[in-house]
VMD Tcl script that builds the backbone (N, CA, C; Angstrom):
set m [mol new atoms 309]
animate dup $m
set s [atomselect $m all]
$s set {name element resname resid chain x y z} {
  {N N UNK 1 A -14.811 -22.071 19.291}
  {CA C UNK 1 A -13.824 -21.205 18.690}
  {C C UNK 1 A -14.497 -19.875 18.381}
  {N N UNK 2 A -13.817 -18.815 19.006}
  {CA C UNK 2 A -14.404 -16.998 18.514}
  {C C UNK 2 A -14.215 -16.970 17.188}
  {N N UNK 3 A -15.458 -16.389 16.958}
  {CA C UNK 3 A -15.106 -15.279 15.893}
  {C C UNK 3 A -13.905 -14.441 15.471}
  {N N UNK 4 A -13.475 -14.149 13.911}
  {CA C UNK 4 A -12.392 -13.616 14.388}
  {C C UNK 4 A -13.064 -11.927 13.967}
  {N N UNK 5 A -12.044 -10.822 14.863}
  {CA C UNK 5 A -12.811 -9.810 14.378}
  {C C UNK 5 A -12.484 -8.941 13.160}
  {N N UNK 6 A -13.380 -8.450 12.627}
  {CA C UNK 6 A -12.994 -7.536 11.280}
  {C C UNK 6 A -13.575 -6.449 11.962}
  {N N UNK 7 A -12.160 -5.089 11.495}
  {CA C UNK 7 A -12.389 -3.593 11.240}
  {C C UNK 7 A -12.864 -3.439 10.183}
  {N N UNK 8 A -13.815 -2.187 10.249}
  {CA C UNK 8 A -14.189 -1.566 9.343}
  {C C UNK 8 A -13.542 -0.236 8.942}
  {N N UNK 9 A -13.305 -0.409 7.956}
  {CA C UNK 9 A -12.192 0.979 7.267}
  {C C UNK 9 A -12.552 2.310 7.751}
  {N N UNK 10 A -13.878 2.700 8.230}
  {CA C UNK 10 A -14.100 3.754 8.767}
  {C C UNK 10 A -13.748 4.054 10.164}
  {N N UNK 11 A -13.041 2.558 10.827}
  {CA C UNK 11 A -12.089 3.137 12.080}
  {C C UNK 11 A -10.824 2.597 11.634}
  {N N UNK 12 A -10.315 3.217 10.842}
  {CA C UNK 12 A -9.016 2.930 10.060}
  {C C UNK 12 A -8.706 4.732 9.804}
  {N N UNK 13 A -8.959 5.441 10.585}
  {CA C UNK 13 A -8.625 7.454 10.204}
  {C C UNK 13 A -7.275 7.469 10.283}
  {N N UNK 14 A -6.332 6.741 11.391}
  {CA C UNK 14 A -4.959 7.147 10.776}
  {C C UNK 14 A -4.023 7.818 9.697}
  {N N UNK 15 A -3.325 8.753 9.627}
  {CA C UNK 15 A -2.433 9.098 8.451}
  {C C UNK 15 A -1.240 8.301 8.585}
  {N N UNK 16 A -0.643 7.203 7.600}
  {CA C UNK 16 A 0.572 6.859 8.056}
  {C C UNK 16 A 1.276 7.406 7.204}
  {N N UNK 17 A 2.796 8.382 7.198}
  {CA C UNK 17 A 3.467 8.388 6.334}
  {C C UNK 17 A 4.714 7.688 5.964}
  {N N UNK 18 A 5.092 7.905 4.698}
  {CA C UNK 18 A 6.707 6.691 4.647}
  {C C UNK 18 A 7.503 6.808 5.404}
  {N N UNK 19 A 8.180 5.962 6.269}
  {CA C UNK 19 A 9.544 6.450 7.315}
  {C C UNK 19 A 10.553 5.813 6.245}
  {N N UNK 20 A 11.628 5.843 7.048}
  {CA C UNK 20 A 12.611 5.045 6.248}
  {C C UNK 20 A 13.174 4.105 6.012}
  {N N UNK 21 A 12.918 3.911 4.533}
  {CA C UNK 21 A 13.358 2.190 3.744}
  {C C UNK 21 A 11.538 2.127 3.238}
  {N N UNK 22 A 10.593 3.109 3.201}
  {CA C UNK 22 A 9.645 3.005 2.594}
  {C C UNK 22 A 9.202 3.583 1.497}
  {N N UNK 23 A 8.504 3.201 0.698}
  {CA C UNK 23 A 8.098 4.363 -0.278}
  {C C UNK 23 A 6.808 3.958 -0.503}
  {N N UNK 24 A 6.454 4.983 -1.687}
  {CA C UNK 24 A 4.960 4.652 -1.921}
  {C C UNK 24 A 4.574 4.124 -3.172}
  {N N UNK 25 A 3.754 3.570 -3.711}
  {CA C UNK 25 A 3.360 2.874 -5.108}
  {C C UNK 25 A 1.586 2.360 -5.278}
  {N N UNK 26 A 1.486 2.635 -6.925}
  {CA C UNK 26 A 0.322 2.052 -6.932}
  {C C UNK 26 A 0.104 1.310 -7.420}
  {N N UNK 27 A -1.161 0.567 -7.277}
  {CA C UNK 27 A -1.518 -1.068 -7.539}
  {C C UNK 27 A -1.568 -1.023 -8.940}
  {N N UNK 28 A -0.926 -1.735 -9.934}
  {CA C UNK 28 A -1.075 -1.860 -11.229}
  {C C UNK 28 A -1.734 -3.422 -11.594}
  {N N UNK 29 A -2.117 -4.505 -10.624}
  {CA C UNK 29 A -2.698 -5.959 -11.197}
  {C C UNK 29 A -2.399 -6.450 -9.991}
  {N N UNK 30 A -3.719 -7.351 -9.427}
  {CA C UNK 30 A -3.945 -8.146 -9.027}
  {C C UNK 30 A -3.536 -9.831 -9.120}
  {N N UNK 31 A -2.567 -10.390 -8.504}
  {CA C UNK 31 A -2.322 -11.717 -9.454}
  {C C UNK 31 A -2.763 -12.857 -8.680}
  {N N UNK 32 A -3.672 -12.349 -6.990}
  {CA C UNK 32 A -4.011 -13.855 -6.331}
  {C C UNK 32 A -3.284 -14.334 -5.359}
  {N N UNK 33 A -3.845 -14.845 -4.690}
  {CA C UNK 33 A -3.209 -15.632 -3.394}
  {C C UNK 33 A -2.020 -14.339 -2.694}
  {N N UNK 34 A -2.964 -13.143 -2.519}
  {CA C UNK 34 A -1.987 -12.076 -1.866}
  {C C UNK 34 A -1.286 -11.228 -2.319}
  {N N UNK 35 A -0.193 -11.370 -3.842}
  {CA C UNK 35 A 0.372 -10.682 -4.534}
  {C C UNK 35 A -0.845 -10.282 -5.290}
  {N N UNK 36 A 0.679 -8.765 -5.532}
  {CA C UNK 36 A 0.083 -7.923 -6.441}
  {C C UNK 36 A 1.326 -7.178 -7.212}
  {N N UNK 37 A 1.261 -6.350 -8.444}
  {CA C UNK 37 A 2.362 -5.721 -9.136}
  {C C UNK 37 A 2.083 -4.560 -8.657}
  {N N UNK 38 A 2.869 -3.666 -8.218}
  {CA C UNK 38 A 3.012 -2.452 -7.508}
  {C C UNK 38 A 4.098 -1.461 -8.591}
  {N N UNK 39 A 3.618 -0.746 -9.009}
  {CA C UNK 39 A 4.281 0.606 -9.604}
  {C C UNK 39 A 4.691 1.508 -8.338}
  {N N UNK 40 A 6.377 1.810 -8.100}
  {CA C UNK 40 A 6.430 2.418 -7.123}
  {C C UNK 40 A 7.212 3.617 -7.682}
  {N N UNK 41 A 7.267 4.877 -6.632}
  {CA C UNK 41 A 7.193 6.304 -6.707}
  {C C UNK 41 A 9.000 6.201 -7.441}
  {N N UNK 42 A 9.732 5.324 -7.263}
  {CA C UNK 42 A 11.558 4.999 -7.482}
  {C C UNK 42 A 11.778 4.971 -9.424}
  {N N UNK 43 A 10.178 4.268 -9.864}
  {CA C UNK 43 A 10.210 3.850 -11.221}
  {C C UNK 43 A 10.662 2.676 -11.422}
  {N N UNK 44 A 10.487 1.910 -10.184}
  {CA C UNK 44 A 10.472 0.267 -10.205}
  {C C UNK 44 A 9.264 -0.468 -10.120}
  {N N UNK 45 A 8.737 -1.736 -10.865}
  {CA C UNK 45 A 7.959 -2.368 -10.528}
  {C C UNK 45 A 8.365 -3.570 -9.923}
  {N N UNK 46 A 7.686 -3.192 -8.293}
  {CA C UNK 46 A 7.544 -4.329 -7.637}
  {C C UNK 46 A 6.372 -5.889 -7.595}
  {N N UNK 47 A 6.379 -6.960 -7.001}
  {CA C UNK 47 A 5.910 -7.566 -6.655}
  {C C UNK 47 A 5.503 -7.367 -4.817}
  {N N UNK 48 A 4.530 -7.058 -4.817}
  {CA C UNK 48 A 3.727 -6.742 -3.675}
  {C C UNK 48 A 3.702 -7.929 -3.132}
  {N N UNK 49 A 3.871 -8.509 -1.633}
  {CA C UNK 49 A 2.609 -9.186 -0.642}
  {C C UNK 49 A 2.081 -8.693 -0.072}
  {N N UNK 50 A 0.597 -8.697 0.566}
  {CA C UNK 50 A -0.130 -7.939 1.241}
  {C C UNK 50 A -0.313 -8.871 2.705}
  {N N UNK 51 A 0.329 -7.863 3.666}
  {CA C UNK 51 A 0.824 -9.098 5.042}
  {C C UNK 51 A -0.170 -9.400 5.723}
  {N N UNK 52 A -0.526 -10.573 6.730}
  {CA C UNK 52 A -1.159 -11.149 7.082}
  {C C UNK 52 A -2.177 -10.350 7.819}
  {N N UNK 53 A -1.678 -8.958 8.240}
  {CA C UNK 53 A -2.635 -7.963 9.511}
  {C C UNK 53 A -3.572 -7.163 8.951}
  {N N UNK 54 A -3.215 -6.749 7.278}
  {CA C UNK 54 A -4.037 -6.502 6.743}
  {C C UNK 54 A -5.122 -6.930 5.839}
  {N N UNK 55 A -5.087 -8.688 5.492}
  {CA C UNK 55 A -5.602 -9.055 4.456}
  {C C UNK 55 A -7.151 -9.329 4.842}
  {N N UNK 56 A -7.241 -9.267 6.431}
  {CA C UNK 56 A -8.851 -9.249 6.325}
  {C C UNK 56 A -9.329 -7.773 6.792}
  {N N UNK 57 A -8.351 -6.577 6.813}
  {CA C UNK 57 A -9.313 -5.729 7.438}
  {C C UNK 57 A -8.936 -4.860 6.302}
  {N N UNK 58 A -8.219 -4.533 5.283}
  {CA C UNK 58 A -8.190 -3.792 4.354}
  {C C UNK 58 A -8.475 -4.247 3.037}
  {N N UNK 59 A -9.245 -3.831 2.120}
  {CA C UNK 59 A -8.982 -4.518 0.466}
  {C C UNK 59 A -8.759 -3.969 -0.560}
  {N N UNK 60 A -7.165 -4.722 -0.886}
  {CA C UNK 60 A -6.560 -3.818 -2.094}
  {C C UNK 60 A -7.360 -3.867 -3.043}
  {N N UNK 61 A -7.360 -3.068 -4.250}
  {CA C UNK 61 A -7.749 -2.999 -5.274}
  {C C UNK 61 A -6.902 -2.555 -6.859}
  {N N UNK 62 A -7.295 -2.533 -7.834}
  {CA C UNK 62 A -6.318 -1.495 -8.641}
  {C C UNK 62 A -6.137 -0.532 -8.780}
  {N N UNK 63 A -4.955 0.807 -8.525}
  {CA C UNK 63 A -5.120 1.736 -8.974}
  {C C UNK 63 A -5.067 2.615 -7.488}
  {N N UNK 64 A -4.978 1.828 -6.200}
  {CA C UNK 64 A -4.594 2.043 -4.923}
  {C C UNK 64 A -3.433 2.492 -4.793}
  {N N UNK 65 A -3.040 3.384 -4.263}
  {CA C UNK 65 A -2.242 3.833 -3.612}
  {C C UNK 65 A -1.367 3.565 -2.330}
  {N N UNK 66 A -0.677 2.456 -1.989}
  {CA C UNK 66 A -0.148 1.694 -0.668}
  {C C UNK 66 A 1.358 2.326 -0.608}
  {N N UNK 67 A 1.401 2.320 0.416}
  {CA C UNK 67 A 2.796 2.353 1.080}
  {C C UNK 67 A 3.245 0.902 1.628}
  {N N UNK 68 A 4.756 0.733 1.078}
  {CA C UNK 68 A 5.593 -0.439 0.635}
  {C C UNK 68 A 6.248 -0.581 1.068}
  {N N UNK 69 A 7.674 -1.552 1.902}
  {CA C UNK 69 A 8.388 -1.996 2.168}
  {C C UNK 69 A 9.323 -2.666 1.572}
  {N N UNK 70 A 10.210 -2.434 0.593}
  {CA C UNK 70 A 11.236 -3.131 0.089}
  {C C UNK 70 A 11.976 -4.189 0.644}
  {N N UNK 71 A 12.150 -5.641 0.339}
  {CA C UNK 71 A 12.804 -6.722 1.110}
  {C C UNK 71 A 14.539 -5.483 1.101}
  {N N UNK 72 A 15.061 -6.165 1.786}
  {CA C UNK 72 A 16.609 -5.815 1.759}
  {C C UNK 72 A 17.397 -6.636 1.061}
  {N N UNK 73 A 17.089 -7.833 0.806}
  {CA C UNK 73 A 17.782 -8.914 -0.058}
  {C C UNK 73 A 17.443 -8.914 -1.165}
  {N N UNK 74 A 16.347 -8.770 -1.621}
  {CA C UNK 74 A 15.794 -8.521 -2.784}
  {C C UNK 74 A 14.787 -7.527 -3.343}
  {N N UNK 75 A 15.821 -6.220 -4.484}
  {CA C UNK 75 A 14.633 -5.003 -4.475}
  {C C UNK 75 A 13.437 -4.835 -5.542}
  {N N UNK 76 A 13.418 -6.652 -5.662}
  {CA C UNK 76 A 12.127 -6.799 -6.600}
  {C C UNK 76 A 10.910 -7.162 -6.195}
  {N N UNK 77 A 10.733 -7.275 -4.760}
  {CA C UNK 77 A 9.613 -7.681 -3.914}
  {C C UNK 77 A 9.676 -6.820 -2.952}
  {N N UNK 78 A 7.882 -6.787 -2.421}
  {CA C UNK 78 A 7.956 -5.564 -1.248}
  {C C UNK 78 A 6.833 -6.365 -0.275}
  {N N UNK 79 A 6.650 -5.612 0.997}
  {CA C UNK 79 A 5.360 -5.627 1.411}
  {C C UNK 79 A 4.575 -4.778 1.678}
  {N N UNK 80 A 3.230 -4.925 1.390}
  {CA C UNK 80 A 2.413 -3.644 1.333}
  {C C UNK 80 A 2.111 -3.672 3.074}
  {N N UNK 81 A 2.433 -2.576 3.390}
  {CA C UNK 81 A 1.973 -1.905 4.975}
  {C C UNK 81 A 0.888 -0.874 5.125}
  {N N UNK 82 A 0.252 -0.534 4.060}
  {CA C UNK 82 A -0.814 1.071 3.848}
  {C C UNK 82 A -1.329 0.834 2.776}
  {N N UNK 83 A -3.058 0.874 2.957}
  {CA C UNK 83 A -3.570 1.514 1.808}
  {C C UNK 83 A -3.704 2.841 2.379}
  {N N UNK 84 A -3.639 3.584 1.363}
  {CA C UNK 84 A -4.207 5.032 1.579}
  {C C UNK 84 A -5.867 5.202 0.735}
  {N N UNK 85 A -6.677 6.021 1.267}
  {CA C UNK 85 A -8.270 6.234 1.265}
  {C C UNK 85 A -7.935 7.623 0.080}
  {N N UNK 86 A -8.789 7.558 -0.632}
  {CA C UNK 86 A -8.971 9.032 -1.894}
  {C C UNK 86 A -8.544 10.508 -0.984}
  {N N UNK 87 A -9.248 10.722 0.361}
  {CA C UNK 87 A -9.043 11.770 0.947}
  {C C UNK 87 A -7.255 12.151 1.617}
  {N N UNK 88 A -6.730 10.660 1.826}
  {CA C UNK 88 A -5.239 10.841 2.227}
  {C C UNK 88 A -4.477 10.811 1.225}
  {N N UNK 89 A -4.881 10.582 -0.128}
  {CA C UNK 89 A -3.688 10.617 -1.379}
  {C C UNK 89 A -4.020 11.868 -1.904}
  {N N UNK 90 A -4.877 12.829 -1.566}
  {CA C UNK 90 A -5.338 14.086 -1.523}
  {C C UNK 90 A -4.260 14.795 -0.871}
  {N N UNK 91 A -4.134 14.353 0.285}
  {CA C UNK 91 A -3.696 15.699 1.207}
  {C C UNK 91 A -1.698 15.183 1.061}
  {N N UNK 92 A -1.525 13.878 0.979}
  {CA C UNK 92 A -0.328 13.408 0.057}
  {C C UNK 92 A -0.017 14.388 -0.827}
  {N N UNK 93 A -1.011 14.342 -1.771}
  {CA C UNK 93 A -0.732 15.083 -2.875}
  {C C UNK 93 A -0.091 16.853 -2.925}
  {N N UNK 94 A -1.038 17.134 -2.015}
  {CA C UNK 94 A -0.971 18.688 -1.628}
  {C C UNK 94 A 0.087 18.810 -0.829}
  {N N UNK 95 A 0.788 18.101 -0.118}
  {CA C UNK 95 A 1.883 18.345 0.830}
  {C C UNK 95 A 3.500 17.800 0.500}
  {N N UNK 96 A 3.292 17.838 -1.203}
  {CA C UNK 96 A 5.089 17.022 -1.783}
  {C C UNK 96 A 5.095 15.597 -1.267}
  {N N UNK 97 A 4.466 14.851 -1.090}
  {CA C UNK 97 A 4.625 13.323 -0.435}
  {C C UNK 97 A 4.797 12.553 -2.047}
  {N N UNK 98 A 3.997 12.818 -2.711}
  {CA C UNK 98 A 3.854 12.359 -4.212}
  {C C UNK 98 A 4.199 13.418 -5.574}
  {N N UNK 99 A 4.724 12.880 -6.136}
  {CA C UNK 99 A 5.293 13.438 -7.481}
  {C C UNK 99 A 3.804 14.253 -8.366}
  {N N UNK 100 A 4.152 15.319 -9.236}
  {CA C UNK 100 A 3.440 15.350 -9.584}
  {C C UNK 100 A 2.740 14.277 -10.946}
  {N N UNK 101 A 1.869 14.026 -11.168}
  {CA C UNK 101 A 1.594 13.359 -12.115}
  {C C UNK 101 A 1.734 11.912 -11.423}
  {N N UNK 102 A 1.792 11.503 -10.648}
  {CA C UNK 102 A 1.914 9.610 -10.280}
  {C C UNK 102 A 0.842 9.207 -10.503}
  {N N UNK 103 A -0.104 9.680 -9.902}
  {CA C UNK 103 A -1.179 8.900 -9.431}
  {C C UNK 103 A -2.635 9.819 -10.078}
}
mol reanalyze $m
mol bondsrecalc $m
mol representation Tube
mol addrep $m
C-alpha cells in the first residue's frame, strides 16, 4: 500500500476568493474530530467541518481566517473550503473583501 501524499503549504500560493453562497469567518475554538466554531463575516456563529481534501494538507488553527460554505438546509453548519495565510488576509484586507475591524 503507497504512501499517501502530503502538500506542503508553501505549494498552496493560490488566492481563492468567496464566489457565491460563500463567505468568510474566523476560527473561534477547536472542538475535535474535525469541527470547529467559526465566527462568520454575516454575524453568525457557525459550526465548521473541515472536509476531507483538506484535513491532511492544511491545519486549522484559532484565530484563522477560512472561507466557508453554508449547508442550504441548515444555516447553522458550514464547510470550511480555505484557509487563508497572514499575507492573503492582508491583501483581503486592503481590497474591501473584509470588514473593517473583523479580524
Amino acid at each position: 500500500m503507497g504512501k499517501r501524499k502530503v502538500l506542503s503549504e508553501s505549494e498552496l500560493k493560490d488566492l481563492v476568493l468567496p464566489g457565491e453562497g460563500e463567505i468568510l469567518g474566523v476560527v473561534d475554538r477547536l472542538l475535535g474530530s474535525d469541527h470547529v466554531m467559526i465566527r462568520c463575516v454575516d454575524g453568525k456563529v457557525r459550526l465548521g467541518r473541515i472536509r476531507g481534501k483538506l484535513k491532511r494538507r492544511i491545519w486549522i488553527r484559532d484565530g484563522d481566517l477560512v472561507l466557508v460554505a453554508p449547508w442550504p438546509f441548515d444555516d447553522t453548519k458550514c464547510d470550511i473550503l480555505w484557509r487563508y495565510t497572514v499575507a492573503q488576509v492582508d491583501w483581503l484586507r486592503d481590497n474591501g473583501y473584509l470588514p473593517a475591524g473583523f479580524v
